[in-house]
N, C-alpha and C positions, 0 to 999 in steps of 0.2 A: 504494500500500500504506500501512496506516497501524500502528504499532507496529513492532518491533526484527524485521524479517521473517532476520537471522543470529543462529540462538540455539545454547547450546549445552545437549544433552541431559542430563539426569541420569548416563548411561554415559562423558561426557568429548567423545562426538563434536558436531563442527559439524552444521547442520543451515541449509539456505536454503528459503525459499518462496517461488513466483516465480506469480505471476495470468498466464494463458497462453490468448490467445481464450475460449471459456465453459469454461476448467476451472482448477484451481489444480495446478501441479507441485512436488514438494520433491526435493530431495537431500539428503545425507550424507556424509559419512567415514565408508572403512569401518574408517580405524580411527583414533583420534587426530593429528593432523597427518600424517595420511596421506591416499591416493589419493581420490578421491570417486566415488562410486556414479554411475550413468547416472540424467536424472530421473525419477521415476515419477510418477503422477496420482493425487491427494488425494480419498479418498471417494465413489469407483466413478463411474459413469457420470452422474451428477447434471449439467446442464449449470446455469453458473453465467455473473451479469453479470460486468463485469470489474471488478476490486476485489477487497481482500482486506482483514481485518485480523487483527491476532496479537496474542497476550499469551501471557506463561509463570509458571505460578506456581510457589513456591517446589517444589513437589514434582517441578520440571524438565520436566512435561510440557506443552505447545503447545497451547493455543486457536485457531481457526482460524473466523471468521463470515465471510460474504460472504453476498449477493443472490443468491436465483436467481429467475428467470421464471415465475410462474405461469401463471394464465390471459391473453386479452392485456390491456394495459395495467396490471397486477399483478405488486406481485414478493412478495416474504416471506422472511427472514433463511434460513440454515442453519449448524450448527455441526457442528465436528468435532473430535478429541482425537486428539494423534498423544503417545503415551504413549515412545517410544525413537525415535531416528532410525532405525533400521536395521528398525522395525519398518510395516506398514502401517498409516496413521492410520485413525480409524474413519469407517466410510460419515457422510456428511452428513447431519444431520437437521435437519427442518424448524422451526423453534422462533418463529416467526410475526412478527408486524408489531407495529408501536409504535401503531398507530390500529386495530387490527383488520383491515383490508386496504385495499390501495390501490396504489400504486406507491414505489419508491425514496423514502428521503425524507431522506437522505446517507451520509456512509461512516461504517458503524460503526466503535466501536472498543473495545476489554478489555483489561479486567485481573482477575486470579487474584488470590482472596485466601489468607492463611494455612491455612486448610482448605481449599484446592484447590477453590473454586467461582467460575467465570467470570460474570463482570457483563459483559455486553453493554449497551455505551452507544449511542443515536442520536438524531439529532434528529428529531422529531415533526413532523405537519403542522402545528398550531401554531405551530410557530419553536422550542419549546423541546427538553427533552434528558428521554427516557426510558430507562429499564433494565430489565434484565430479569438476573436472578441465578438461577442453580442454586440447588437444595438440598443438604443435605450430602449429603444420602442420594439422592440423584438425581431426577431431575426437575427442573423448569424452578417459582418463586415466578410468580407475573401479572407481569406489565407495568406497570411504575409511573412514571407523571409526577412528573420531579421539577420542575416548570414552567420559568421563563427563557423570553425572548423574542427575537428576532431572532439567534437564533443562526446564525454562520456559519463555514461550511469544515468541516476536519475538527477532529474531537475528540481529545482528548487524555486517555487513560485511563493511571494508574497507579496500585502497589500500595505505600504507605509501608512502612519497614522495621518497623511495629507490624504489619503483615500486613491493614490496612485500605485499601480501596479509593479513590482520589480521583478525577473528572474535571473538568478543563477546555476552557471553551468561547469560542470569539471571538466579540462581538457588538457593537454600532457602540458605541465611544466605550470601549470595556473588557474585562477578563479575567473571565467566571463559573465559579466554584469551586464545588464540590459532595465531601464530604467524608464519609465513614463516622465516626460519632461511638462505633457500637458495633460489635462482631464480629455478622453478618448482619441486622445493619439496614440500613434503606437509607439512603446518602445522602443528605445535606440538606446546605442551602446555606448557602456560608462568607462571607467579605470577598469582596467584588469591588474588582480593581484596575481604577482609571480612567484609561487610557493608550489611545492611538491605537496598533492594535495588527494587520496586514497578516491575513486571514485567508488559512488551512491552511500555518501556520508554528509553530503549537503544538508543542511536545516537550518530555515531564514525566520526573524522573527521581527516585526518591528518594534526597537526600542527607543525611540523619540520622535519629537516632532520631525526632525531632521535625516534620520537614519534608520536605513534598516539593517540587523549583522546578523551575516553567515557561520554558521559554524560548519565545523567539516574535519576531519583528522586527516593529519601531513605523514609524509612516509612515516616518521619516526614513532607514529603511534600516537603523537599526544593531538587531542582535542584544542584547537586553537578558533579564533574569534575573528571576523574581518568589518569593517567599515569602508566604505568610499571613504577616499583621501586620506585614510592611515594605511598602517602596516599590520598583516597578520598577528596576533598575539597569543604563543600559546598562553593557554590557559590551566591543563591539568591534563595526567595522563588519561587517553580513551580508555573509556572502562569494558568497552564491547564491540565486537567488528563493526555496524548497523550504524544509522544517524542517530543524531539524539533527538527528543522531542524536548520544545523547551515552550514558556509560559511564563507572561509578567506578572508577578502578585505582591502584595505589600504586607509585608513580613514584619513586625513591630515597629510600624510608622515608614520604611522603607522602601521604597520602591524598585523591588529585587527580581531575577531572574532567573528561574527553577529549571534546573535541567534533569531529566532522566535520560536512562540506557541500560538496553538488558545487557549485563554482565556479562564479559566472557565465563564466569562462574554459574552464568542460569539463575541470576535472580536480579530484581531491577534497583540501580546504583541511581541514587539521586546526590545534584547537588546547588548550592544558590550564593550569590553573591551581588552585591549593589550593580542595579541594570547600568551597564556602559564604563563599569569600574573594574574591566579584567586583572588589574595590580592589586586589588584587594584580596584574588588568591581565591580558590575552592578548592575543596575535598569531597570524595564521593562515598559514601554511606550508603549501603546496602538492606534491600527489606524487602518484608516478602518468602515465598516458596520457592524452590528451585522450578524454572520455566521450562514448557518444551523448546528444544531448538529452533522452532519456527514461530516462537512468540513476540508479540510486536507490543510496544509500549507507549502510550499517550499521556498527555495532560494537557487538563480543562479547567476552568475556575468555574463552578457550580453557583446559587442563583445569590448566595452570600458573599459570592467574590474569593474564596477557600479552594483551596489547591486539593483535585480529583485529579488520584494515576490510577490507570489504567492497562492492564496487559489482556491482552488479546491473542488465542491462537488457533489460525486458520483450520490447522489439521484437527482440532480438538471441538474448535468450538467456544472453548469454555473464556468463558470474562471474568475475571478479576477486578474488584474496583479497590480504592485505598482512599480515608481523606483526611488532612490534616486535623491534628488532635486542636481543641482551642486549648492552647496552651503557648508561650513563647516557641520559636524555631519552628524549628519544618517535622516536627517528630507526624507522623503518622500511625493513625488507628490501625488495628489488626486487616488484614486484605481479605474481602469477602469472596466469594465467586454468587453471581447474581441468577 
């Protein structure tokens, strides 16, 4: 999966989506830190590759692209909009290819901007990174190359708190940035950082009015931090092959930035530090059960604004949820499965 697949609805409730053989499943609360719904199937009978990606935008409703099958050796994007958890998302539509047709050509990924329209990112047969953006008024803009070459792994789409769209991409030798300079233009390309950089370990978050920062681990293993116009910054050793999933919450009066990651040890490593204050150092703390191998890990801030993690695993099934004790620090409550 790629983006925050635990979000929370505009109504308050949680909501997970989980890629399930060729189809995509979500659940719900059905009511605020309460009980969870049975899962249901996302956008009727459509049979899909496996894969998913998510974005939410301000207006709390869920984006939803993945692959499906065409004819053979062909596939072509689909999107869907699930506007409430407790509601049915909408049937999947077909909203095409980045070359005109062909096969797969990697995991997409989105982000919603401030007028609620979904930019679908991927990479092109080329090497580089195309999009495709909504109109306000519905409908799908063409397909535009925004070029980059050698692009690999997955992308990294997010929305700065100006309500504009960014993505990032890994390619040998460094970070390609691609930025919204206006509200429904396309993005165009920023600074590239030149750092040895593990591709599908991207994870973008916005942390200020100003900036958005990537994370991502450099050959040497450790988990580092990037901004336009600085320089990479490790930050602490990666605790787990996989990206991290991170979240801003405010942590006794602070305005901090949570990070998790399944452990190379199979259990999920959190850790937080003042948003945008990488010298102030973290350490990773571990909690939780040992995870299957193919477990994936989120966080969300529930309807209180309190830090919910999440692990999630494909072949199993099963959800895990964890949430912050009220109490100082990040300690969390015993991890339930729902």
């Amino acid at each position: 999966m790629n983006g925050d697949w635990l979000l929370r609805g505009r109504d308050g409730r949680l909501t997970v989506y989980l890629p399930s053989g060729d189809a995509v499943l979500c659940r719900a609360e059905r009511v605020p830190k309460g009980p969870w719904d049975a899962p249901r199937k996302v956008g009727g009978e459509q049979k899909l590759h496996l894969g998913l990606a998510v974005g939410q935008g301000p207006d709390g409703y869920a984006h939803l692209v993945a692959w499906r099958p065409t004819v053979p050796g062909q596939s072509g994007l689909v999107h869907s909009t699930h506007f409430r958890p407790l509601l049915a998302p909408l049937d999947w539509n077909p909203v095409g290819h980045p070359d005109k047709k062909g096969d797969r050509t990697g995991m997409p990924a989105v982000a919603v901007d401030a007028q609620g329209r979904a930019h679908v990112f991927v990479r092109n047969e080329g090497g580089g990174v195309s999009v495709l953006a909504q109109k306000e008024k519905g409908g799908w803009e063409p397909w535009r190359n925004l070029e980059g070459s050698e692009v690999q792994g997955e992308l990294a789409a997010v929305t700065g708190e100006c309500g504009r769209v960014e993505v990032y991409a890994a390619a040998p030798g460094g970070i390609l940035h691609w930025r919204q300079e206006e509200a429904g233009k396309p993005p165009v390309p920023q600074e590239r950082a030149d750092v040895p950089v593990r591709p599908g370990t991207l994870r973008a978050l916005a942390t200020s009015a100003e900036h958005t920062t990537v994370f991502f681990t450099d050959d040497s293993g450790d988990l580092c931090a990037w901004r336009s116009g600085g320089k990479p910054v490790p930050l602490l050793a990666s605790a787990g092959p996989g990206p991290v999933s991170a979240v801003r919450c405010v942590i006794e009066g602070h305005d901090c930035t949570v990070l998790a990651q399944r452990s190379a040890g199979g259990r999920v490593a959190f850790a937080a530090y003042p948003t945008e204050q990488e010298s102030a150092g973290a350490w990773w703390t571990e909690s939780g059960p040992d995870l299957p191998a193919d477990a994936e890990v989120s966080l969300a801030l529930d309807q209180d604004g309190e830090v919910v993690a999440g692990s999630l695993s494909p072949s199993t099934g099963t959800l895990l949820l964890a949430r912050r004790k009220d109490e100082p620090g990040l300690a969390l409550r015993a991890w339930q499965e729902m």
